[in-house]
C-alpha positions as CSV (number, residue, x, y, z in Angstrom):
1,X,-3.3,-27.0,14.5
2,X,-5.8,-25.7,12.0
3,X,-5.0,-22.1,12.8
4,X,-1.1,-22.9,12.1
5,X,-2.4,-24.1,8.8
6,X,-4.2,-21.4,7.6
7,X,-1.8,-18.9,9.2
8,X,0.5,-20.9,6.7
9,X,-1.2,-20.4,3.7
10,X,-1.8,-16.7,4.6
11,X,2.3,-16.2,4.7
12,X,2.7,-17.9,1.4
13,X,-0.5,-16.5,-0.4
14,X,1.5,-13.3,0.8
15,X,4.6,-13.7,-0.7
16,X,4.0,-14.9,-3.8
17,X,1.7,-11.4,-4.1
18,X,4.2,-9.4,-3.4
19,X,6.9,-11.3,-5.7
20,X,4.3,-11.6,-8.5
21,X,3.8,-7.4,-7.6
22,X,7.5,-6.4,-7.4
23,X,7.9,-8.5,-10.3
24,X,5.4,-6.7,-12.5
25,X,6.1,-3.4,-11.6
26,X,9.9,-4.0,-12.7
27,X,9.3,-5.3,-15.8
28,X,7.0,-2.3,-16.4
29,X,9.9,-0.4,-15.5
30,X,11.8,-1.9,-17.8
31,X,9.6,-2.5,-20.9
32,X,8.2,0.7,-21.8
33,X,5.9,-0.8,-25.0
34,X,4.4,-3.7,-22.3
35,X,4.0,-1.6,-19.7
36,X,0.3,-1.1,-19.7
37,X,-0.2,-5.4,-19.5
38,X,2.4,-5.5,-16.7
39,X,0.7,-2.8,-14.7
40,X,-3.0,-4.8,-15.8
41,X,-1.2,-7.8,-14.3
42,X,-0.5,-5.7,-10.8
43,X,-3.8,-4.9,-10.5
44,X,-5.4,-8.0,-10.7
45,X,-2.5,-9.4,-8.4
46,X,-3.6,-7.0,-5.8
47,X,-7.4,-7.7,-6.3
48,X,-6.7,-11.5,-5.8
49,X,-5.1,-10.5,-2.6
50,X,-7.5,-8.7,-1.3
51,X,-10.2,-10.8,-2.0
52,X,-8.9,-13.5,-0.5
53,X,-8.3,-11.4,2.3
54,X,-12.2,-10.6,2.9
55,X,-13.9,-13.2,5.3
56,X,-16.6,-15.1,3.7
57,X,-19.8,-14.5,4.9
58,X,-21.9,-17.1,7.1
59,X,-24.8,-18.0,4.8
60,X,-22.6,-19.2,2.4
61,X,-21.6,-21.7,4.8
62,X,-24.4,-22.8,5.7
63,X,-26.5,-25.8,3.9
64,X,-29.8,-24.2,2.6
């Protein structure tokens, strides 16, 4: 069951990056004179994701 869960939160964390991304990048399509904050907005997006994405490591688990 705890698999399921973060499987889960995986598929959501997923979508909303790829809304907020599609999102941005339209806008910045659209909006010449914002473009460079939308495209600033894309990045981080797509940092967030793959940070999240990127196991933690065991010693920060661990009770030292």
């Amino acid at each position: 069951m705890l698999s399921k869960k973060f499987l889960f939160r995986d598929e959501v964390l997923a979508t909303v990056m790829l809304i907020t991304v599609i999102g941005s990048l339209t806008l910045a399509v659209i909006d010449e004179k914002s473009r460079p904050q939308f495209l600033d907005l894309t990045k981080f997006a797509i940092g967030t994701y793959i940070k999240f994405l990127i196991p933690r490591s065991r010693l920060s688990d661990r009770d030292v």
